[in-house]
C-alpha positions as CSV (number, residue, x, y, z in Angstrom):
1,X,55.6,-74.6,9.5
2,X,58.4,-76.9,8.6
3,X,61.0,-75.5,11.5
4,X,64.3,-76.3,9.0
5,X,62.9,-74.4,6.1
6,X,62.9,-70.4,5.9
7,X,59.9,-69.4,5.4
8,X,58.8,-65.3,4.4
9,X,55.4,-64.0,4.9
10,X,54.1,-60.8,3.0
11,X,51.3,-58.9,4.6
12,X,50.0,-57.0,1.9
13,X,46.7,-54.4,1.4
14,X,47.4,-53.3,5.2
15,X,47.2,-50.2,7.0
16,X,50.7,-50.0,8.6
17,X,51.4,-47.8,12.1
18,X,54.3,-45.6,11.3
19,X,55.7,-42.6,12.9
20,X,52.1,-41.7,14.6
21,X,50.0,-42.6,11.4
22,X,48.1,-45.4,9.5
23,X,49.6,-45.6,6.3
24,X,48.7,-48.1,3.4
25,X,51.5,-50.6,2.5
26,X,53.2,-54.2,2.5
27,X,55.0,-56.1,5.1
28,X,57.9,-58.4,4.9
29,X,58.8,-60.8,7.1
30,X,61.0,-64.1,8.2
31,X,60.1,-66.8,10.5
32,X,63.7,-68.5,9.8
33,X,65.6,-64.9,11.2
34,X,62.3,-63.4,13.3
35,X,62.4,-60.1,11.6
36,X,60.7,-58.1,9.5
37,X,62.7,-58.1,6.1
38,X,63.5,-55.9,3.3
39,X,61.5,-57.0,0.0
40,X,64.5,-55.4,-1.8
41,X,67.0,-57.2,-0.3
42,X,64.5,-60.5,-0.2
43,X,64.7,-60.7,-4.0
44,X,67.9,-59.3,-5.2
45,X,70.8,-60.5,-2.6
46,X,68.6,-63.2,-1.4
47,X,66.7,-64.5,-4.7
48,X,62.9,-64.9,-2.3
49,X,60.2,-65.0,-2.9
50,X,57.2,-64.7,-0.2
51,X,56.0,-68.4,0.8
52,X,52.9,-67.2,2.1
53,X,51.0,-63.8,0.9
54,X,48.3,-62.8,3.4
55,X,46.0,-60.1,2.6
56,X,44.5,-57.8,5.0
57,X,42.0,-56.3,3.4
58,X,42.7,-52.9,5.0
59,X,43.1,-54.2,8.7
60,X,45.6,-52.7,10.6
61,X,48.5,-54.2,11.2
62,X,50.6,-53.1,14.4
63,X,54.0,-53.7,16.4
64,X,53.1,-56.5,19.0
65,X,51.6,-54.8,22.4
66,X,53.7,-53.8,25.3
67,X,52.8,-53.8,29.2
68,X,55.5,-52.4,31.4
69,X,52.9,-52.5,34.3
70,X,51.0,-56.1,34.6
71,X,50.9,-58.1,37.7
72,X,49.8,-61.2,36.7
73,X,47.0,-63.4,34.9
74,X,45.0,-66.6,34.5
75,X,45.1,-67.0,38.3
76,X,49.1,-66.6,38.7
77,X,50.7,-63.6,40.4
78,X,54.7,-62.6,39.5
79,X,55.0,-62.0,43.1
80,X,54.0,-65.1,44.4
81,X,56.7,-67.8,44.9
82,X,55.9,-71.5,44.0
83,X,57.6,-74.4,43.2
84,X,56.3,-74.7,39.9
85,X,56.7,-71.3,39.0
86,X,58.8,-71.5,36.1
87,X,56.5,-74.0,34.3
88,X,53.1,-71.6,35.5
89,X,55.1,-68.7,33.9
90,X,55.4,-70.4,30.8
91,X,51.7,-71.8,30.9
92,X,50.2,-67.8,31.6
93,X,52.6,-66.6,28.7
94,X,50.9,-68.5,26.2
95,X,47.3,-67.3,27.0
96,X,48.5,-63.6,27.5
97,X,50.2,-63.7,23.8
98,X,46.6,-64.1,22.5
99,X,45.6,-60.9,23.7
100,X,47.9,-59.0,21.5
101,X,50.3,-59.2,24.3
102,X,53.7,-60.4,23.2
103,X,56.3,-58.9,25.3
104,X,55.7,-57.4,28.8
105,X,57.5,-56.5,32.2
106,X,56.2,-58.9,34.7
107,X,55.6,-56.5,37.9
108,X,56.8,-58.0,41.6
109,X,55.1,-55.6,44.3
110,X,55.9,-55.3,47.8
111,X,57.1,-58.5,49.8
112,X,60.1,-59.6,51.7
113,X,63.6,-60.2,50.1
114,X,63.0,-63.9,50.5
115,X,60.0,-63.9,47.8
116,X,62.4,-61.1,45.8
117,X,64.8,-63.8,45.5
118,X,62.7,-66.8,45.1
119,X,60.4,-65.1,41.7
120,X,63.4,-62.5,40.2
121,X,65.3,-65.0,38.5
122,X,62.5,-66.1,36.6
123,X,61.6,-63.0,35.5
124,X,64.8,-61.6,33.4
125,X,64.4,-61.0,30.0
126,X,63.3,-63.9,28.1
127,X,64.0,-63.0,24.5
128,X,67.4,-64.4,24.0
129,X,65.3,-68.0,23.6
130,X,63.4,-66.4,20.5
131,X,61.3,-69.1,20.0
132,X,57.6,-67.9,19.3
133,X,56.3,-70.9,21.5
134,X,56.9,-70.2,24.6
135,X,54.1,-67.3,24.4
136,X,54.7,-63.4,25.6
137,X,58.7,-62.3,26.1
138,X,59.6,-60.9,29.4
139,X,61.9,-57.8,29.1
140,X,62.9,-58.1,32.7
141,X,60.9,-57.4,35.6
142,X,59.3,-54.5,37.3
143,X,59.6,-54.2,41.1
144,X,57.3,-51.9,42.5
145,X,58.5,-51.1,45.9
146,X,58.8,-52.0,49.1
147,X,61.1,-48.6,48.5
148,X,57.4,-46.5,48.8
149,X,55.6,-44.3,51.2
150,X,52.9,-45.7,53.8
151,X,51.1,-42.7,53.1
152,X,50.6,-43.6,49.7
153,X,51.0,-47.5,49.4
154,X,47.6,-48.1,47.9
155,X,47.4,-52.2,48.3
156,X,50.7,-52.7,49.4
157,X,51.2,-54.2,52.7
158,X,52.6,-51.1,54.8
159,X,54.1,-54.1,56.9
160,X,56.8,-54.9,54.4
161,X,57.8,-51.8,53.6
162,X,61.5,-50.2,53.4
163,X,63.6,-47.1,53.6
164,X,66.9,-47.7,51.5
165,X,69.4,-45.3,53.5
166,X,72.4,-46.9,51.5
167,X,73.1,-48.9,48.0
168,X,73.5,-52.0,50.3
169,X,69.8,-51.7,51.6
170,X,68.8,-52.4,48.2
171,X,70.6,-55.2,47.1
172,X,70.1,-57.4,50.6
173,X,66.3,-56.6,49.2
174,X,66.4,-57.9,45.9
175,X,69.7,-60.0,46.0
176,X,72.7,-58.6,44.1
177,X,72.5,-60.7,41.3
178,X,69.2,-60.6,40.9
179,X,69.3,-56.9,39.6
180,X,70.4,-58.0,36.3
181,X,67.0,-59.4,35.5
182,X,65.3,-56.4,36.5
183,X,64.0,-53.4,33.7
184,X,62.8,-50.7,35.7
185,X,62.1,-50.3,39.8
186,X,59.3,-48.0,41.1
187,X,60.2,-45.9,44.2
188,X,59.6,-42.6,46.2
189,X,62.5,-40.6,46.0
190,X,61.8,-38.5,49.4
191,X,62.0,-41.6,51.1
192,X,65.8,-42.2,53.0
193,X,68.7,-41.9,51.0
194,X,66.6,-43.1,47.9
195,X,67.4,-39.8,45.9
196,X,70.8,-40.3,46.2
197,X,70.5,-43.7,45.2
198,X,69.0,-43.2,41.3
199,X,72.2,-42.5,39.6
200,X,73.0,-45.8,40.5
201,X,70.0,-47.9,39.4
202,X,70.4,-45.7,35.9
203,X,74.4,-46.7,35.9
204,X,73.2,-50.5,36.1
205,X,70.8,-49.3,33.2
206,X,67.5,-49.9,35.6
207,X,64.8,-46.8,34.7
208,X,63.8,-45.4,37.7
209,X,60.4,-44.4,37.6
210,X,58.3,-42.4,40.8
211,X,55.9,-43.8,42.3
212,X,53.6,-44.6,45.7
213,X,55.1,-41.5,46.3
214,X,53.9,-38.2,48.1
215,X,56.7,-36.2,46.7
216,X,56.0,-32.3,46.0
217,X,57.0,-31.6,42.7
218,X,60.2,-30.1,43.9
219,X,61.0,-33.6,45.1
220,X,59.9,-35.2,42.0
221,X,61.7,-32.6,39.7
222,X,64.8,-33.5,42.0
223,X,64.1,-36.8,41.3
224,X,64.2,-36.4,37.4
225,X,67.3,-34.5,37.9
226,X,68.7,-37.1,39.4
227,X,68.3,-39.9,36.4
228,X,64.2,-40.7,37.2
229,X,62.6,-41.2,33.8
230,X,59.5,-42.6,34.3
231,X,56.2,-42.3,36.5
232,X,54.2,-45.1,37.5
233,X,50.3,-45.3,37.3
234,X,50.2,-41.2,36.8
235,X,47.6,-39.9,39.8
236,X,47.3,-43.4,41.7
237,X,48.9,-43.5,44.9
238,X,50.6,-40.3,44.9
239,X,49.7,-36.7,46.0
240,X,46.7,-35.6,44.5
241,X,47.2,-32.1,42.2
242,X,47.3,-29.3,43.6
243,X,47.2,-25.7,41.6
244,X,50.4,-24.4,44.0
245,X,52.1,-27.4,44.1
246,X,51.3,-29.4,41.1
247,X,53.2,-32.9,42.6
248,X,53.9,-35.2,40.7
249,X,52.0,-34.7,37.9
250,X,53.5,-31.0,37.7
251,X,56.5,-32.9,35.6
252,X,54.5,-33.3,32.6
253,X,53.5,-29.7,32.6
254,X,57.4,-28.3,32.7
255,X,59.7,-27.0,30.4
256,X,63.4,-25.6,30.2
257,X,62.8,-21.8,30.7
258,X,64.0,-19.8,27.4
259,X,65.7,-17.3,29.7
260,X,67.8,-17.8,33.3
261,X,67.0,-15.6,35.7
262,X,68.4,-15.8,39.4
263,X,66.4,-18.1,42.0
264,X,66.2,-16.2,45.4
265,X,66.4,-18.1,48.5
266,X,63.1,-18.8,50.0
267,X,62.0,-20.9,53.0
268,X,59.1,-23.6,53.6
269,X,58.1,-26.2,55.8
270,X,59.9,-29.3,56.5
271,X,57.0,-31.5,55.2
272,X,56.8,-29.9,52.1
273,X,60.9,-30.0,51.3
274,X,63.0,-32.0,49.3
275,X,64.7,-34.6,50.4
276,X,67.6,-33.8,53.0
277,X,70.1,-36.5,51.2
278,X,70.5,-33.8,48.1
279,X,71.0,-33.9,44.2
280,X,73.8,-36.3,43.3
281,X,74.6,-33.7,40.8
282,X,75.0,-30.2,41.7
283,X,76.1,-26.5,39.8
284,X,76.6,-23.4,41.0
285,X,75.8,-22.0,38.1
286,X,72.4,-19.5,37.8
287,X,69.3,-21.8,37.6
288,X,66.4,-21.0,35.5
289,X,63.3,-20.8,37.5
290,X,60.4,-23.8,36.3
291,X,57.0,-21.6,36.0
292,X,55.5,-24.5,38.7
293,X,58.1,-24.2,41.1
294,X,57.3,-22.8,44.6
295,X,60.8,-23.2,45.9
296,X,64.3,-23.6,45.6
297,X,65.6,-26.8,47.5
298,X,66.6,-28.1,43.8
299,X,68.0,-25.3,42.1
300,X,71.1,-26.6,42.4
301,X,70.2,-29.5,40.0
302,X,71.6,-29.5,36.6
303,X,69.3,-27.6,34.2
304,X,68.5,-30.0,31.1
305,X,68.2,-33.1,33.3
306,X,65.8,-31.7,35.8
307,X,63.1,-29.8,33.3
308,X,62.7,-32.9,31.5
309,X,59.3,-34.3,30.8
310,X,59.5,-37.8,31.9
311,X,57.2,-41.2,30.7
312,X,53.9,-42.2,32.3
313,X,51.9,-45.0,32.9
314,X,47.9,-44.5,32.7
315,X,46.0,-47.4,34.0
316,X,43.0,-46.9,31.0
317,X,40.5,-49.5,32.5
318,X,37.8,-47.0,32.9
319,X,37.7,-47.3,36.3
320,X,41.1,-46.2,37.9
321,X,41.2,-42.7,35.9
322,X,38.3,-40.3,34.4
323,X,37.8,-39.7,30.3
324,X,38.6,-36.1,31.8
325,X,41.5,-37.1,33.5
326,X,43.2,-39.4,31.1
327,X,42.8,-36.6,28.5
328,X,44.1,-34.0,31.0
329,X,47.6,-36.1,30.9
330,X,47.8,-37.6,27.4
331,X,47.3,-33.4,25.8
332,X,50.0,-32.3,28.8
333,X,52.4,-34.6,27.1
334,X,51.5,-37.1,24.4
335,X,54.8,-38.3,23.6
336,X,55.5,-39.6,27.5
337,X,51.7,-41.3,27.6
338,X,52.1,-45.5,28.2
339,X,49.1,-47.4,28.7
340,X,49.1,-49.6,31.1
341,X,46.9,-52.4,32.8
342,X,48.1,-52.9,36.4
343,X,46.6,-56.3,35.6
344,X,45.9,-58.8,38.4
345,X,46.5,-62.0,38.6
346,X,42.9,-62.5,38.1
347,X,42.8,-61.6,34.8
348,X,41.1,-64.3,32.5
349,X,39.3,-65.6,35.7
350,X,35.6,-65.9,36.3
351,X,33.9,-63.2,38.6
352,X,34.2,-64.2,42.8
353,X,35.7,-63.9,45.4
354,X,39.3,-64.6,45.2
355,X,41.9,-65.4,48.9
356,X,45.8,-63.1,48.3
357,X,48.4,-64.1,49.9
358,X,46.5,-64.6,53.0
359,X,46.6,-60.8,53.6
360,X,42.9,-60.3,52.0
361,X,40.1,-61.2,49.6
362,X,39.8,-59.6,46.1
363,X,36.4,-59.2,44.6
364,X,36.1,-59.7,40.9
365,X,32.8,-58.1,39.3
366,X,33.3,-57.7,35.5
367,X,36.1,-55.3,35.0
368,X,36.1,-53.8,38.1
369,X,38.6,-55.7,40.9
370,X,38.5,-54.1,44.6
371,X,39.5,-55.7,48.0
372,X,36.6,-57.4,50.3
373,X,37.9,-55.4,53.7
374,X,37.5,-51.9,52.4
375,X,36.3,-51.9,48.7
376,X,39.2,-50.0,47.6
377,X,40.1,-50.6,44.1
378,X,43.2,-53.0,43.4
379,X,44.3,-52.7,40.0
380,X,42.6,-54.3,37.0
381,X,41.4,-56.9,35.7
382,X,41.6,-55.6,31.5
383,X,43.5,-56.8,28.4
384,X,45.5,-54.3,27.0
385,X,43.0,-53.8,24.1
386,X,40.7,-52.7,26.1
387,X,42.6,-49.8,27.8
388,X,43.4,-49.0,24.1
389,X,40.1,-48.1,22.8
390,X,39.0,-47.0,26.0
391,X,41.9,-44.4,25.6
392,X,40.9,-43.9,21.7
393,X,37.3,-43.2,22.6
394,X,38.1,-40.9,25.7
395,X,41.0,-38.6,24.3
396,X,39.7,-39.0,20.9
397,X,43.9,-39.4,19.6
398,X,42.7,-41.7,16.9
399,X,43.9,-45.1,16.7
400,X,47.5,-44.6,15.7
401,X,48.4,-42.3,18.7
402,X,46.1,-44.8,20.9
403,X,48.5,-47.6,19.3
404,X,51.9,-45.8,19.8
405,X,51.1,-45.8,23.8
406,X,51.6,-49.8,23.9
407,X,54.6,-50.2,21.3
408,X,56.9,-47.4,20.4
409,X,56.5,-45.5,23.0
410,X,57.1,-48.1,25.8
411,X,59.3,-49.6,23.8
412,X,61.7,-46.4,23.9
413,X,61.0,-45.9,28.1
414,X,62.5,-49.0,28.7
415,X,65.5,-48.4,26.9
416,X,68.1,-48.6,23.6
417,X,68.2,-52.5,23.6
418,X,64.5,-52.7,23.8
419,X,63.9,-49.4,21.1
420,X,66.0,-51.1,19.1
421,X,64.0,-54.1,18.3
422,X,60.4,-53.8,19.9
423,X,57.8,-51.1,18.9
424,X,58.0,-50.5,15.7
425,X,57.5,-51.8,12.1
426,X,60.6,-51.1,10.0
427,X,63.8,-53.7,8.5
428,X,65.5,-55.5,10.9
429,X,62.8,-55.1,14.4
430,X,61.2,-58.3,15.6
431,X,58.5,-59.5,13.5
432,X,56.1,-58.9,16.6
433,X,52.6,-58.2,15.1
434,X,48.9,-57.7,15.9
435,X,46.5,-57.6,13.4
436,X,43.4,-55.4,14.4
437,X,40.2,-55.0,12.8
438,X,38.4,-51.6,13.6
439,X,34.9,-51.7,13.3
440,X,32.2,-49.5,12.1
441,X,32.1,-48.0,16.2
442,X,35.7,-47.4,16.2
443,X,36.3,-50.3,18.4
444,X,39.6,-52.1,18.0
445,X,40.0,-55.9,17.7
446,X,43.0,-58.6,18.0
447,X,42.1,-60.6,15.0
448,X,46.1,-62.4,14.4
449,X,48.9,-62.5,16.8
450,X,52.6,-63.1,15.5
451,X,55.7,-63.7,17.7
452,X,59.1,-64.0,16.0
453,X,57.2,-63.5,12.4
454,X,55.6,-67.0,13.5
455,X,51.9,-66.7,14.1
456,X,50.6,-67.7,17.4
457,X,47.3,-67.1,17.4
């Protein structure tokens, strides 16, 4: 493509994800502006024409994939510092891109502030650039802890983890500045003053999801009061379900009661209560009763906020979550469901045995990526296609729903400036698009990748 001439590209004989559905249709769109275009505007403001006409012969033709929980790939880990980490970072977002891949939230898990500061200002969001060669866009970073419980820390090194007790704690952590180039945190809320603490991480417009938590689902409902919108890896590395006390996962199940009634006092143990720092919002008004709650400790939480449903991630690699269980979530609340692939950095690596961080050894047979000293599982090793039709096939949503969970609907968890460009396929979003053949088994395939309405692969 001649870079100083515009250049429009009409897709045309596609099947076109909108609003939930696969419908039959044309797309427009510029590699001069990066967004998909209006063919009415195109030829009558403009005077267009389409350089380039592509027929898709009935392939589907999607919003460009979204992982808002991926840790690394082709042997490079976001949490890692190195001195030539800015020019591996670039190197790794061109091979992810060819995945379907093209924006992401690079994930930095547990370490000390020093490697915080070192990797986090590589990491912001990398879209401002636009230009379709540099490979997948960063929307700003994830950091997943080392605000989490020991009980539940899955891989992360219990040695380096925190207890924020004050807003300061946080930023020494990450660096002050640094928190501008971060999209969402994952945390427990019953740990310190950490409840307290979400209104602020939502005022510097940082989604605050749960997570390596062993709240009760009082504290995560408090927690959701409180300006929590999102939960990471739903069921790993928190407390398991339990019929009483639903944890965690009860949030999906809730809903604002049609009718208040009074909440009496009623006592419980220590362990199982919310945390002692409070709501940062509170009411004395009557508080509807949630049909899952066993207590009371959060009934001073303001109504809408706290019965909210919130997003959740669902590491679909077949391994970290049943078909059962992954349908379980995804019919509790469709519309929060993100897939996610919790990828490591071995990704696109050969099967063997792998050194991290000098802490441990990974193992990596096929999909399946566990550490040496105990053989428990340590996130995944998938592209995000895979978790899609492994989600398709075990919820049986169809491929349009299965779709929706990496564009639209993480898209919209992240927030306004990222809903309003990413995730779908109407005038005026990027021109992010995967082209994906579905064959005779119902098996999706990345068969064209396009970045900035360039394509890249």
């Amino acid at each position: 493509m001649e870079k100083h001439a515009p250049r429009i590209v009409k897709f045309t004989n596609a099947q076109l994800l909108r609003n939930g559905q696969l419908v039959p249709g044309d797309l427009w769109v510029s590699s001069e502006t990066g967004r998909i275009i209006s063919p009415q505007s195109a030829f009558y403001s403009s005077h267009k024409t389409a350089d380039e006409t592509i027929d898709l012969r009935g392939k589907i033709l999607s919003p460009g994939f979204i992982d808002v929980q991926i840790n690394g790939s082709h042997n490079f880990d976001f949490s890692t510092p190195d001195p030539d980490f800015a020019e591996k970072l670039q190197r790794t977002n061109q091979q992810m891109i060819k995945t379907g891949l093209t924006s992401y939230v690079p994930t930095v898990i547990s370490t000390q502030p020093e490697a915080y500061h070192a990797v986090l200002p590589h990491l912001g969001p990398s879209g401002a650039y636009r230009d379709p060669s540099k490979g997948s866009e960063s929307l700003g970073a994830h950091i997943e802890g080392p605000f989490l419980s020991p009980l539940r820390n899955g891989i992360h090194n219990k040695e380096v983890l925190r207890t924020a007790n004050s807003w300061s704690d946080v930023e020494e952590c990450y660096g002050s500045s640094n928190l501008d180039n971060v999209r969402y945190i994952t945390a427990a809320p019953e740990k310190g003053a950490m409840l307290s603490l979400i209104p602020k991480f939502v005022s510097r417009k940082i989604v605050f999801s749960v997570g390596h938590s062993d709240a009760t689902f009082d504290q995560a409902q408090a927690a959701i009061g409180a300006g929590a919108s999102m939960v990471t890896h739903l069921f790993n590395a928190m407390r398991p379900f339990g019929h009483r006390d639903p944890g965690i996962f009860g949030l999906l199940g809730q809903s604002l009661p049609s009718s208040p009634v009074t909440t009496p006092k009623q006592s419980q143990p220590a362990s199982a209560s919310s945390s002692p720092h409070g709501s940062p919002r509170s009411s004395r008004r009557t508080s509807p009763r949630s049909s899952l709650s066993i207590s009371t400790t959060v009934s001073d939480l303001d109504d809408e906020a706290r019965f909210k449903q919130p997003f959740f991630g669902l590491i679909a690699d077949g391994i970290h979550l049943s078909a059962q269980t992954l349908k379980i979530a995804y019919s509790a609340h469709p519309e929060g469901a993100i897939i996610v692939t919790d990828a490591q950095k071995f990704a696109g690596c050969p099967d063997g045995a792998y050194e991290w961080r000098g802490e441990d050894r990974f193992i990596k047979e096929g999909k399946l990526l566990r550490l040496e000293s105990n053989g428990r599982i340590a996130g995944s090793v998938v592209d995000l296609i895979d978790c899609v039709n492994n989600f398709k096939r075990y919820t049986g949503c169809g491929s349009a729903k299965a779709l929706e969970c990496v564009t639209s609907t993480p898209a919209k968890m992240l927030g306004k400036d990222v809903e309003e460009k990413k995730g779908r396929l109407e005038v005026g979003m990027d021109a992010d698009l995967v082209v994906l053949d579905e064959g005779l088994d119902g098996e999706l395939a990345v068969t064209q990748v396009w970045k900035f309405g360039v394509r890249v692969a």
